[in-house]
mmJSON file of the N, C-alpha and C atoms, coordinates in Angstrom:
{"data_MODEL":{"atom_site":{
"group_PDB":["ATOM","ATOM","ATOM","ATOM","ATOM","ATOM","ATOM","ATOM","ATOM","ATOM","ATOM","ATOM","ATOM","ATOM","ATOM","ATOM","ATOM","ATOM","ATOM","ATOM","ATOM","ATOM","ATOM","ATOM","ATOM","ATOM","ATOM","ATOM","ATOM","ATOM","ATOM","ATOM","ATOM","ATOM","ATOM","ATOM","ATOM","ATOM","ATOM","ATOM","ATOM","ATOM","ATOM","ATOM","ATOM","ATOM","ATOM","ATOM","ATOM","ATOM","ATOM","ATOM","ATOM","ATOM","ATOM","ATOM","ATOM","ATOM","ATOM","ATOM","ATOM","ATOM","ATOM","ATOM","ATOM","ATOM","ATOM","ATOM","ATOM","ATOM","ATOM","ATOM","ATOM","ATOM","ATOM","ATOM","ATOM","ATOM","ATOM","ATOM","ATOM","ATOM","ATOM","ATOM","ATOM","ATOM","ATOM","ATOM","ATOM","ATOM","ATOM","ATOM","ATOM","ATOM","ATOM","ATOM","ATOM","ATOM","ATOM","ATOM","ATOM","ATOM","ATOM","ATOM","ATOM","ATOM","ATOM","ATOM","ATOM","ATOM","ATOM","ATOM","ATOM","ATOM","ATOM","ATOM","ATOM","ATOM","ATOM","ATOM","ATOM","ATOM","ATOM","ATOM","ATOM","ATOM","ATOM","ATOM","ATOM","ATOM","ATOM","ATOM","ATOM","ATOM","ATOM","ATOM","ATOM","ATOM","ATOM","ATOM","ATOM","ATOM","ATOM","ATOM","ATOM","ATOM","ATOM","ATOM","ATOM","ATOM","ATOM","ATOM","ATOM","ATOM","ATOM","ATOM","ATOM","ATOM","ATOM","ATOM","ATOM","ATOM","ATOM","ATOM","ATOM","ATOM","ATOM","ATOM","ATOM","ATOM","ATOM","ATOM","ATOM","ATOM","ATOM","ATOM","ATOM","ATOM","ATOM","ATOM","ATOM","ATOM","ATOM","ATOM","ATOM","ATOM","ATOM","ATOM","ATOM","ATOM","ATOM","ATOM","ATOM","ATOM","ATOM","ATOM","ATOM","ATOM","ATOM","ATOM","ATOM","ATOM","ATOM","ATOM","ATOM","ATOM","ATOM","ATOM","ATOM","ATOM","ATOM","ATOM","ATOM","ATOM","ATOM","ATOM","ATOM","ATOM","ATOM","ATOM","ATOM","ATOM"],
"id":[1,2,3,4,5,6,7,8,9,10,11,12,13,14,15,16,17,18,19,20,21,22,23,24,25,26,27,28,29,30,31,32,33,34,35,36,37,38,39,40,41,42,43,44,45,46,47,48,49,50,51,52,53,54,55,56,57,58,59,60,61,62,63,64,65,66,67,68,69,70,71,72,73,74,75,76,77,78,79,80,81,82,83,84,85,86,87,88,89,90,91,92,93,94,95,96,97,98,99,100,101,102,103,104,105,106,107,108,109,110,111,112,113,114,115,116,117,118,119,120,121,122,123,124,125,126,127,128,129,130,131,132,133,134,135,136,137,138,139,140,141,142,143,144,145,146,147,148,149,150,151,152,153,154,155,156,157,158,159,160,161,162,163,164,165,166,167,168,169,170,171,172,173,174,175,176,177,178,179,180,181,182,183,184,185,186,187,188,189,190,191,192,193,194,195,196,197,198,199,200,201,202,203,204,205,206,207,208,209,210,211,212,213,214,215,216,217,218,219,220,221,222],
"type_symbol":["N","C","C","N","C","C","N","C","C","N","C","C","N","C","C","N","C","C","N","C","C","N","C","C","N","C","C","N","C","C","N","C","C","N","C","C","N","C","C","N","C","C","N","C","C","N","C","C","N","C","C","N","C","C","N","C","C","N","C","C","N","C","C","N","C","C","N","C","C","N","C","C","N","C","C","N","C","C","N","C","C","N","C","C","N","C","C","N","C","C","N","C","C","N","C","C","N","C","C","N","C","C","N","C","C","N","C","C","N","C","C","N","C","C","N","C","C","N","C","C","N","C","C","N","C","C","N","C","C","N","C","C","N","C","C","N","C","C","N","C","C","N","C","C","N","C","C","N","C","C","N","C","C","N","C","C","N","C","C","N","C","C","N","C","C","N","C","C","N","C","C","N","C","C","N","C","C","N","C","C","N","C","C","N","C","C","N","C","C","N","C","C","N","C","C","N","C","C","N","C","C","N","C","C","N","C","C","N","C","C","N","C","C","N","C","C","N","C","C","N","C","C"],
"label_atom_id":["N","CA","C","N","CA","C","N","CA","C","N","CA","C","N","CA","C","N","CA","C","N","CA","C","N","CA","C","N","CA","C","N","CA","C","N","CA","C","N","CA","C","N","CA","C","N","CA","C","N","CA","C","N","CA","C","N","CA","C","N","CA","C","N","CA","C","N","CA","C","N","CA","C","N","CA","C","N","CA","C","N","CA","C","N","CA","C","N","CA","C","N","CA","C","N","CA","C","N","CA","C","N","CA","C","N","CA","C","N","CA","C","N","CA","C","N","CA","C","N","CA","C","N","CA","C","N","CA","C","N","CA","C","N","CA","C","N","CA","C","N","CA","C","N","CA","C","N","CA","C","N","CA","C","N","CA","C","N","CA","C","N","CA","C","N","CA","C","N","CA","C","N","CA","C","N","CA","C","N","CA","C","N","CA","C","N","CA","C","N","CA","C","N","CA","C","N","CA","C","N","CA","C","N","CA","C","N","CA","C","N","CA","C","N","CA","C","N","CA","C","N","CA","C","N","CA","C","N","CA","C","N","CA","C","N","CA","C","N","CA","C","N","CA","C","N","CA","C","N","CA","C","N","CA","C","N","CA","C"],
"label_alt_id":[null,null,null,null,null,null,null,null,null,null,null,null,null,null,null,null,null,null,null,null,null,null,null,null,null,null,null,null,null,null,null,null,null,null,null,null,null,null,null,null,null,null,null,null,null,null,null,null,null,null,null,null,null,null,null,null,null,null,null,null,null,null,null,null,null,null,null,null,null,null,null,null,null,null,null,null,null,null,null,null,null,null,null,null,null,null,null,null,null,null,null,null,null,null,null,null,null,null,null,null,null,null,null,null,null,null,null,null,null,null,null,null,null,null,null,null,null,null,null,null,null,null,null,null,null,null,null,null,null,null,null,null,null,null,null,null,null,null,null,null,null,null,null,null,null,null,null,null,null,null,null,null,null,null,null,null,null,null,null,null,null,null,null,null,null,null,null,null,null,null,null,null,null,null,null,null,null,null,null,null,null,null,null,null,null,null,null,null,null,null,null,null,null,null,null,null,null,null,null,null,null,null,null,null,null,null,null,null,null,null,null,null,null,null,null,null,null,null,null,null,null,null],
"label_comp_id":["UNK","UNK","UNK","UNK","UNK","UNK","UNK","UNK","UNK","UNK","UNK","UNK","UNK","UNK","UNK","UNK","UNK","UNK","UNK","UNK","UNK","UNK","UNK","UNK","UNK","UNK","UNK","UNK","UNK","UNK","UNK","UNK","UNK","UNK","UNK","UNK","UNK","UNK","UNK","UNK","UNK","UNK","UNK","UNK","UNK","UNK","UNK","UNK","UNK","UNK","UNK","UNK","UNK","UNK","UNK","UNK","UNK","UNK","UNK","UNK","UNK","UNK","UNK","UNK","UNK","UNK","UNK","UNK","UNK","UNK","UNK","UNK","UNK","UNK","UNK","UNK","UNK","UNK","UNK","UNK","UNK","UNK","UNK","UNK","UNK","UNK","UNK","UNK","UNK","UNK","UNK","UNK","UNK","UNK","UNK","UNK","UNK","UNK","UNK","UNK","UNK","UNK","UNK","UNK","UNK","UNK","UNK","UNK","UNK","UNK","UNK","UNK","UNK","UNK","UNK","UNK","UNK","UNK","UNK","UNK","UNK","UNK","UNK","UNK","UNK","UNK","UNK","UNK","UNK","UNK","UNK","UNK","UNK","UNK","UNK","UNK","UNK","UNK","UNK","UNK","UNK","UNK","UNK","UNK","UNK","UNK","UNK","UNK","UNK","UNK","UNK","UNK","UNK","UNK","UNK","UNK","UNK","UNK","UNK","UNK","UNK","UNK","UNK","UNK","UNK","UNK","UNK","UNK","UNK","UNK","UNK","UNK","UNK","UNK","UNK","UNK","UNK","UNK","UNK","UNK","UNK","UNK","UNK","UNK","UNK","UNK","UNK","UNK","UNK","UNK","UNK","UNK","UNK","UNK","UNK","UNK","UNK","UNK","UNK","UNK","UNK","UNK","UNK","UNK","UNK","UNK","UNK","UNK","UNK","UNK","UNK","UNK","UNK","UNK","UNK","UNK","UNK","UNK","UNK","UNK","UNK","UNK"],
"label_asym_id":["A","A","A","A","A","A","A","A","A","A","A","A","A","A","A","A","A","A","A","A","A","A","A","A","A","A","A","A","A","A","A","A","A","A","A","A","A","A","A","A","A","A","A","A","A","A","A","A","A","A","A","A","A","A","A","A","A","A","A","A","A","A","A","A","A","A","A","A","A","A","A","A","A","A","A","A","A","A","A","A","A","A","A","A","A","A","A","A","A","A","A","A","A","A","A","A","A","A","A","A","A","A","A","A","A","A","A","A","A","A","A","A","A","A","A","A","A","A","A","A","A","A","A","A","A","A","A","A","A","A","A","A","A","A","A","A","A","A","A","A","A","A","A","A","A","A","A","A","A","A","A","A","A","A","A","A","A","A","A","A","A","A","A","A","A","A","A","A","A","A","A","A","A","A","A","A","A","A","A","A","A","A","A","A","A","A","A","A","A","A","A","A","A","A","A","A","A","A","A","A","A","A","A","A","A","A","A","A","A","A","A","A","A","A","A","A","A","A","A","A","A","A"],
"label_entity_id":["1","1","1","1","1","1","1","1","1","1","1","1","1","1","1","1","1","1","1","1","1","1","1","1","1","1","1","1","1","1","1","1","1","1","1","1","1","1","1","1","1","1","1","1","1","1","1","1","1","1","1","1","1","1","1","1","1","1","1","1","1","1","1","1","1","1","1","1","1","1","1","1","1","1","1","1","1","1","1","1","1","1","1","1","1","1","1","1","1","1","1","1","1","1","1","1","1","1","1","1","1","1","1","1","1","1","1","1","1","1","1","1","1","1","1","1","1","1","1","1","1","1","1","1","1","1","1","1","1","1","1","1","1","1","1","1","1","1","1","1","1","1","1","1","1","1","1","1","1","1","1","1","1","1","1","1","1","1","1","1","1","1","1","1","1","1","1","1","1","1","1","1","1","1","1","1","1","1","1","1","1","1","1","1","1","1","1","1","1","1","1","1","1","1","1","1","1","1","1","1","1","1","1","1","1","1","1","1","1","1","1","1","1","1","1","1","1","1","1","1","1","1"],
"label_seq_id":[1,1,1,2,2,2,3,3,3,4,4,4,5,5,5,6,6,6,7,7,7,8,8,8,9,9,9,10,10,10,11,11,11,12,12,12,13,13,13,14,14,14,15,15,15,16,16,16,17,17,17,18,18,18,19,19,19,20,20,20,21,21,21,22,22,22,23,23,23,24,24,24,25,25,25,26,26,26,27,27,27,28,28,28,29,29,29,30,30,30,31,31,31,32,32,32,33,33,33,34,34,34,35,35,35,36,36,36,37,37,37,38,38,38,39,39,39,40,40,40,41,41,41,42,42,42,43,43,43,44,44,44,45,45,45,46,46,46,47,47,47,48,48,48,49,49,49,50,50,50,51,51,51,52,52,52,53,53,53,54,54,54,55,55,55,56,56,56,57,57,57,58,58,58,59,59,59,60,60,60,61,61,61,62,62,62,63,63,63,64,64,64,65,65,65,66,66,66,67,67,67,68,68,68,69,69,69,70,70,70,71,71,71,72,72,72,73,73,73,74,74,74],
"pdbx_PDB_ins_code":[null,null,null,null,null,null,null,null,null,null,null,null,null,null,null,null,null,null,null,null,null,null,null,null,null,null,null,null,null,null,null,null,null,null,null,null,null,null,null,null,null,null,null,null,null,null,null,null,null,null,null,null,null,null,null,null,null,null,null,null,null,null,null,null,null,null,null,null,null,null,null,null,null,null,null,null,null,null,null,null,null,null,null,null,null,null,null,null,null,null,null,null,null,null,null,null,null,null,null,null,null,null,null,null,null,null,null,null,null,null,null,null,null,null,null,null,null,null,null,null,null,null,null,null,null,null,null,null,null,null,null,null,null,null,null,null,null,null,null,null,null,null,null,null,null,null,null,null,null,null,null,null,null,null,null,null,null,null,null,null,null,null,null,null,null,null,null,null,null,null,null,null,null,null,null,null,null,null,null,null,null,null,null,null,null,null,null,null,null,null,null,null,null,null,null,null,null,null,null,null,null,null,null,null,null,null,null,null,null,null,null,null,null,null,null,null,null,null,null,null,null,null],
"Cartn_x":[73.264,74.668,74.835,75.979,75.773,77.12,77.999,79.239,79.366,80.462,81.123,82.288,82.039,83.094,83.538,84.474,85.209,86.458,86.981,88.244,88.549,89.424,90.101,90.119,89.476,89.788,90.489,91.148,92.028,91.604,89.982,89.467,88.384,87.86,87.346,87.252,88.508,88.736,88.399,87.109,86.75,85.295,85.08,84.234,84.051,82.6,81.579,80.681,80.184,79.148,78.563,77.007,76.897,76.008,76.609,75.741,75.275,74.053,72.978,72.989,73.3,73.125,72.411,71.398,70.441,70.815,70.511,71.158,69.968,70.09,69.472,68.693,67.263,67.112,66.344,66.457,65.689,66.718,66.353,66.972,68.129,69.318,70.771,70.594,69.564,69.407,68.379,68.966,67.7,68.222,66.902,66.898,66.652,67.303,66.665,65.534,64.668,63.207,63.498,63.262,62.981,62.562,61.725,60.721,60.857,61.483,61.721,62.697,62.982,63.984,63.997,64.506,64.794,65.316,64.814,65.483,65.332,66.664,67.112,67.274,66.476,66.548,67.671,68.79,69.988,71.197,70.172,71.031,70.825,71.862,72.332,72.19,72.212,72.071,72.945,73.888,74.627,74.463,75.21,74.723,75.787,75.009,75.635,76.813,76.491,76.615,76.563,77.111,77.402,75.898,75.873,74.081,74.291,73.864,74.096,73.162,73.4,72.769,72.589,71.347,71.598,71.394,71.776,71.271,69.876,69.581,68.377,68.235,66.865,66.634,66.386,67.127,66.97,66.716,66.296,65.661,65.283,66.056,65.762,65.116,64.2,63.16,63.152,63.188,63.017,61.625,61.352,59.703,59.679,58.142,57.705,58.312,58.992,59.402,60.659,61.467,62.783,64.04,63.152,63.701,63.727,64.471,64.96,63.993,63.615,62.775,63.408,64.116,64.584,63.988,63.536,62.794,63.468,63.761,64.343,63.698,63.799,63.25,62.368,61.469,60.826,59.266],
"Cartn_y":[105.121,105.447,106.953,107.515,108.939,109.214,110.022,110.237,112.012,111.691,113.001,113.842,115.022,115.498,116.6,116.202,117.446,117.805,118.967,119.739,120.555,120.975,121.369,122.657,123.883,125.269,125.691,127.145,127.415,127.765,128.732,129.609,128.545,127.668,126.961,125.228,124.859,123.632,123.304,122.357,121.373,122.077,121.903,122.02,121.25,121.377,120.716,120.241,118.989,118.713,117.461,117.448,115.688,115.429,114.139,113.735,111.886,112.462,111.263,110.513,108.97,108.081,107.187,106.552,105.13,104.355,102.797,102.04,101.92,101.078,101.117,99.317,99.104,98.308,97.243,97.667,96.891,95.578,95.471,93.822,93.962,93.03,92.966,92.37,91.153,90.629,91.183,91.146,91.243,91.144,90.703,90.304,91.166,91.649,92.902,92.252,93.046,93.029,93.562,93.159,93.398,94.38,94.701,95.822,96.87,98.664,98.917,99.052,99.531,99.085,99.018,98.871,98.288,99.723,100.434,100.873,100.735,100.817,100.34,101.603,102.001,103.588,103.722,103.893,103.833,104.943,106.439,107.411,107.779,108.199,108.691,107.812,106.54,105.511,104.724,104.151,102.787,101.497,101.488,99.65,98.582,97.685,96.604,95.467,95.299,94.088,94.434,93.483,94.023,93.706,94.299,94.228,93.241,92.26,90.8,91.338,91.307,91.415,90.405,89.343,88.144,88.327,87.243,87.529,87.113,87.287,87.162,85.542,85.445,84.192,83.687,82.81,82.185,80.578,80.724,78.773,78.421,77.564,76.947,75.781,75.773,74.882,73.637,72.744,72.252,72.046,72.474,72.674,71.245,70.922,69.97,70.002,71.367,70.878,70.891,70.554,70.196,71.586,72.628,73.666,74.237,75.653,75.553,76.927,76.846,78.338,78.835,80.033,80.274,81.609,81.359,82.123,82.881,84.631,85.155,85.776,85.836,86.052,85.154,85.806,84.815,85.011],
"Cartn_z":[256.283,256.421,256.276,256.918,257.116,256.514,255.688,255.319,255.757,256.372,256.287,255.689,255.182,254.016,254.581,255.338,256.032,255.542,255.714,256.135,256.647,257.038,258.384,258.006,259.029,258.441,259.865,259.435,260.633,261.384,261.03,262.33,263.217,262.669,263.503,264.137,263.601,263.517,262.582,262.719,261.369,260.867,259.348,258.812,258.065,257.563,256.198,256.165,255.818,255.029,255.758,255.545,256.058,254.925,254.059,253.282,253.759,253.544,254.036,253.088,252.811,251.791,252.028,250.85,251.694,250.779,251.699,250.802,249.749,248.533,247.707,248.228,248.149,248.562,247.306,245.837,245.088,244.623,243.348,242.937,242.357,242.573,242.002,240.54,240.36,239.573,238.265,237.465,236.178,235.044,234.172,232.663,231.949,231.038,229.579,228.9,229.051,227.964,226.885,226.024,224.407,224.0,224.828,224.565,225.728,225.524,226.931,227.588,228.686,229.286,230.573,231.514,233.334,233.896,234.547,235.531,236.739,237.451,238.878,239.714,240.52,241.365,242.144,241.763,242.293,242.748,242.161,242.02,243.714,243.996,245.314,246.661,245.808,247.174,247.071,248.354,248.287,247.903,247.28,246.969,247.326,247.958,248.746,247.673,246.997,245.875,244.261,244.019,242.308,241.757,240.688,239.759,238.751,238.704,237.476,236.372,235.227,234.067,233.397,233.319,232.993,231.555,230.763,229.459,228.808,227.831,227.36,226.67,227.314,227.131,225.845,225.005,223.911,223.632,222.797,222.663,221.24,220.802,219.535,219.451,218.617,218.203,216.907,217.06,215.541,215.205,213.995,213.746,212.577,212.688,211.723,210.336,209.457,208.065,208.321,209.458,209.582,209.837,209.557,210.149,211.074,211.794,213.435,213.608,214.236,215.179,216.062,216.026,217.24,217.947,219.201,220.409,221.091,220.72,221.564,222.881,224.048,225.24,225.656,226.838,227.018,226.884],
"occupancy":[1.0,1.0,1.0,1.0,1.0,1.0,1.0,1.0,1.0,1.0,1.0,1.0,1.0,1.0,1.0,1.0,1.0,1.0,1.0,1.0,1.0,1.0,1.0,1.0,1.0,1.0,1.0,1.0,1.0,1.0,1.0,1.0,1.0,1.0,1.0,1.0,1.0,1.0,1.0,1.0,1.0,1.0,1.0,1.0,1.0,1.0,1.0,1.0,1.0,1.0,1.0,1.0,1.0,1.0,1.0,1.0,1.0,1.0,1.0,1.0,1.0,1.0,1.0,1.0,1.0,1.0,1.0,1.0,1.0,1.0,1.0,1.0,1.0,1.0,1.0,1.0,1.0,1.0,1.0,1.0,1.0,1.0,1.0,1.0,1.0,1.0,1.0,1.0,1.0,1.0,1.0,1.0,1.0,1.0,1.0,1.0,1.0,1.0,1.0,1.0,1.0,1.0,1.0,1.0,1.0,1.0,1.0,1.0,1.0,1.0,1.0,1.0,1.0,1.0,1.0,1.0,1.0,1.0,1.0,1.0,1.0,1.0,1.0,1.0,1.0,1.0,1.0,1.0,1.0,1.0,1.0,1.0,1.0,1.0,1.0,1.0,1.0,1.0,1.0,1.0,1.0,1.0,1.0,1.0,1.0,1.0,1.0,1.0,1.0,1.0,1.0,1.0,1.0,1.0,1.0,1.0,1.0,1.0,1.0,1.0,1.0,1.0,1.0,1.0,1.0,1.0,1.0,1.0,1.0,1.0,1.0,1.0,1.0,1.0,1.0,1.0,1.0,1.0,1.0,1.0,1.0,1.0,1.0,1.0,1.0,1.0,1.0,1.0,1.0,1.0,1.0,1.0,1.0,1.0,1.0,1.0,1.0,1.0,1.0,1.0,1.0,1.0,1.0,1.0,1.0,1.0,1.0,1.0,1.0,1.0,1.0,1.0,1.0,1.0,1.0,1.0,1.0,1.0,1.0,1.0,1.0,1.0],
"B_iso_or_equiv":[0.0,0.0,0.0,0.0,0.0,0.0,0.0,0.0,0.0,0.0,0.0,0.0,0.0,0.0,0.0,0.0,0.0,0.0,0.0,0.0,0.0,0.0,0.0,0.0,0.0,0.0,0.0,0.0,0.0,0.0,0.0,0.0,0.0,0.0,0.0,0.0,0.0,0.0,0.0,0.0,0.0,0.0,0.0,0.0,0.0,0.0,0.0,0.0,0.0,0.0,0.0,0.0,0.0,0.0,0.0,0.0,0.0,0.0,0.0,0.0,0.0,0.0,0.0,0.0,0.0,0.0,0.0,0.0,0.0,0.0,0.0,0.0,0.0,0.0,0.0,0.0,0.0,0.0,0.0,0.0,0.0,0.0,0.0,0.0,0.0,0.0,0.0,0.0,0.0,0.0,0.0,0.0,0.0,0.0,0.0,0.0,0.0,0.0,0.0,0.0,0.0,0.0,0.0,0.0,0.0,0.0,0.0,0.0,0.0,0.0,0.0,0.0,0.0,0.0,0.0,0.0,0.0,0.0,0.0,0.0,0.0,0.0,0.0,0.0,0.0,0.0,0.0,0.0,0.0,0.0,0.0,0.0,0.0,0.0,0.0,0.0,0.0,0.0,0.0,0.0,0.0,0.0,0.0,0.0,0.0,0.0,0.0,0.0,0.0,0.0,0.0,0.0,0.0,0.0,0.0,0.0,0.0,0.0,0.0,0.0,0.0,0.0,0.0,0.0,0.0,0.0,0.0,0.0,0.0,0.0,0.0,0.0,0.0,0.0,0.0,0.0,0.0,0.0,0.0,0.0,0.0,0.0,0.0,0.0,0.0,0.0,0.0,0.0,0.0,0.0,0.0,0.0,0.0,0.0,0.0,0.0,0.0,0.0,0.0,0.0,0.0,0.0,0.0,0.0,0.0,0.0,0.0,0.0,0.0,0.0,0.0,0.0,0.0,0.0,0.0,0.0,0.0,0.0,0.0,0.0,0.0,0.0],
"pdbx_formal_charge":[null,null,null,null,null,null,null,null,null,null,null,null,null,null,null,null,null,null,null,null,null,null,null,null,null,null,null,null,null,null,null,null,null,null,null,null,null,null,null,null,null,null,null,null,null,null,null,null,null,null,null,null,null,null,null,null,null,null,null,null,null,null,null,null,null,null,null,null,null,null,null,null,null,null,null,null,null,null,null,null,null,null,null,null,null,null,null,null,null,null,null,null,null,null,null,null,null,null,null,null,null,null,null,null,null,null,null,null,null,null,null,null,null,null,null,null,null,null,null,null,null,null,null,null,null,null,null,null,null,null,null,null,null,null,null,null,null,null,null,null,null,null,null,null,null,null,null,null,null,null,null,null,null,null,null,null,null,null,null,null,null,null,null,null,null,null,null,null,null,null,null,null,null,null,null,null,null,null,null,null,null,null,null,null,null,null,null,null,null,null,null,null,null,null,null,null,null,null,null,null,null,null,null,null,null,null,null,null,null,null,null,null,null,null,null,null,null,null,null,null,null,null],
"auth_seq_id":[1,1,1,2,2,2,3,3,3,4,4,4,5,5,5,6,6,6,7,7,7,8,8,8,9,9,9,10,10,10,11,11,11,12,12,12,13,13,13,14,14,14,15,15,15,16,16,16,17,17,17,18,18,18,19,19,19,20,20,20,21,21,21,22,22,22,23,23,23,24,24,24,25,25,25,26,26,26,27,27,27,28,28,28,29,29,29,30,30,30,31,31,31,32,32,32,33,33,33,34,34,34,35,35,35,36,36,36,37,37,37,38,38,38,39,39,39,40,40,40,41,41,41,42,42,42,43,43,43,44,44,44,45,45,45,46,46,46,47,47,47,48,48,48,49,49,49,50,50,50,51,51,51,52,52,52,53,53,53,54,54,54,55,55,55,56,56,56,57,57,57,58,58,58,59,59,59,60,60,60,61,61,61,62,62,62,63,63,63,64,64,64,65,65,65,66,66,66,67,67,67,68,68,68,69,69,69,70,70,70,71,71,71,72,72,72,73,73,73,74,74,74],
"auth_comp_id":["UNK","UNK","UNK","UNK","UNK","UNK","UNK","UNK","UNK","UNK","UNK","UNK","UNK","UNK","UNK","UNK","UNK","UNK","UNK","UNK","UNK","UNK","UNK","UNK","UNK","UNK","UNK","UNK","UNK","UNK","UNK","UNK","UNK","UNK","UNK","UNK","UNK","UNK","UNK","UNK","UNK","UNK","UNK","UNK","UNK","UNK","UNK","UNK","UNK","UNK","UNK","UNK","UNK","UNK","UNK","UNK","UNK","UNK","UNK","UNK","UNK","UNK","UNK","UNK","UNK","UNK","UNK","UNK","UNK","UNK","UNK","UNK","UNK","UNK","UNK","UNK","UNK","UNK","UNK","UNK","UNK","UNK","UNK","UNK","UNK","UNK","UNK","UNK","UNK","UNK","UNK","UNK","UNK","UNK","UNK","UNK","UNK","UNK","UNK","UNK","UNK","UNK","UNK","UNK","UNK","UNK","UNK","UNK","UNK","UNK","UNK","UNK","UNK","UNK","UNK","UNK","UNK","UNK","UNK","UNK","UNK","UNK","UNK","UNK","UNK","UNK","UNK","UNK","UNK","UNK","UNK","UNK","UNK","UNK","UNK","UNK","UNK","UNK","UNK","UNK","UNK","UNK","UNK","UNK","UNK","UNK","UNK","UNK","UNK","UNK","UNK","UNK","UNK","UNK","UNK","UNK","UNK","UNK","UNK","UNK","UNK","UNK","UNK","UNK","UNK","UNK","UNK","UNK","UNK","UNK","UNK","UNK","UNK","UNK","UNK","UNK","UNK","UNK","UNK","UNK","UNK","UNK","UNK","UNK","UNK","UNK","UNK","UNK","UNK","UNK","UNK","UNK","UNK","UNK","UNK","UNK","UNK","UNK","UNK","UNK","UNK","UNK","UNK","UNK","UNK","UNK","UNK","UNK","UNK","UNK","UNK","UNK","UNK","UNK","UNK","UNK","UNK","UNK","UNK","UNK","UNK","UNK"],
"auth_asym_id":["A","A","A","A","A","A","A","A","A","A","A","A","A","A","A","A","A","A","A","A","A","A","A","A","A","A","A","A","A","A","A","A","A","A","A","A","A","A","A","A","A","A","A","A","A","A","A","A","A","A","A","A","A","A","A","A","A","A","A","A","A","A","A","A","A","A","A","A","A","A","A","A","A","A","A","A","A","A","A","A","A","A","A","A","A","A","A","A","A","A","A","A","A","A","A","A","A","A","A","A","A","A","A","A","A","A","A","A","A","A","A","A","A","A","A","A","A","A","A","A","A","A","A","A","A","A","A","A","A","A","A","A","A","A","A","A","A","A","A","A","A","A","A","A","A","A","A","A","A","A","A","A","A","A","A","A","A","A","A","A","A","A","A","A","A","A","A","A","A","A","A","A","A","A","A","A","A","A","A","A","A","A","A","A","A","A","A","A","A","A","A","A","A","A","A","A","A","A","A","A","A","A","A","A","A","A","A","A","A","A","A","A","A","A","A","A","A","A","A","A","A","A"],
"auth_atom_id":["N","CA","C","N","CA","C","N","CA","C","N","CA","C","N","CA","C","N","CA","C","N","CA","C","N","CA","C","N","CA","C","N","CA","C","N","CA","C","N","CA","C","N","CA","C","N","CA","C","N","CA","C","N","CA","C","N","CA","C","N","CA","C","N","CA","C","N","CA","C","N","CA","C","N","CA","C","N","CA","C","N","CA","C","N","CA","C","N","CA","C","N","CA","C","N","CA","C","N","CA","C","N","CA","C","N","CA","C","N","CA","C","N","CA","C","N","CA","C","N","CA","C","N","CA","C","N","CA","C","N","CA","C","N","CA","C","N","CA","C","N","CA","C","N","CA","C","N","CA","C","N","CA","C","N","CA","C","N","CA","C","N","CA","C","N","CA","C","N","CA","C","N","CA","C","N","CA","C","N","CA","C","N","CA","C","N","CA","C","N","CA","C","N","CA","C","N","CA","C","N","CA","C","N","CA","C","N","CA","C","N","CA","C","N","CA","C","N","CA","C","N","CA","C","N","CA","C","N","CA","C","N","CA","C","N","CA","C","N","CA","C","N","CA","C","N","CA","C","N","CA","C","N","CA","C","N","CA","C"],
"pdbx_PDB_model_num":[1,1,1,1,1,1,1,1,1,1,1,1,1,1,1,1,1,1,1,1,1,1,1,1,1,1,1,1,1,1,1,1,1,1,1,1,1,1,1,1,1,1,1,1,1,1,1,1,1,1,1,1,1,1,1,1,1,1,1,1,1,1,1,1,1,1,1,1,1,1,1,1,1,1,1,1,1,1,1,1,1,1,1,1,1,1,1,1,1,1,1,1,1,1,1,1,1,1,1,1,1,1,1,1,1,1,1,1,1,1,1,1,1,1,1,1,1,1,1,1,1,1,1,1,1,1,1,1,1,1,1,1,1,1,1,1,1,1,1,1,1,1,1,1,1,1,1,1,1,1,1,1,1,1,1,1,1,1,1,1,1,1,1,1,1,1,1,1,1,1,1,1,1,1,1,1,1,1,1,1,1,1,1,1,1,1,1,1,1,1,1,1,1,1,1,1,1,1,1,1,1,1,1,1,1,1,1,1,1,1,1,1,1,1,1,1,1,1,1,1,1,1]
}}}
């Protein structure tokens, strides 16, 4: 996609700028790691669709002495 940032000058009609944008082509979807973090290469590119941040995966357990384990991530 190509954008143009013009305005109008008196001595020569139109002027300005062409800024070149790409779309961004990696994943909308992702999970936060625990450890770390996610980045999405997104600076100066279009993006099609909103970015979902899912949440982190949790899971509780009941263990043999009757108490609960709980598993954060995955």
């Amino acid at each position: 996609m190509i954008e143009f940032d013009c305005q109008k000058s008196q001595r020569a009609g139109i002027s300005g700028t062409i800024n070149k944008l790409m779309s961004y082509t990696g994943d909308y979807v992702v999970t936060p790691k625990l450890n770390g973090e996610i980045v999405l290469e997104t600076k100066g590119k279009k993006m099609t669709d909103n970015v979902i941040v899912k949440e982190i995966p949790i899971s509780k357990i009941v263990n043999p002495n009757g108490g609960i384990t709980l598993k954060i991530g995955g």
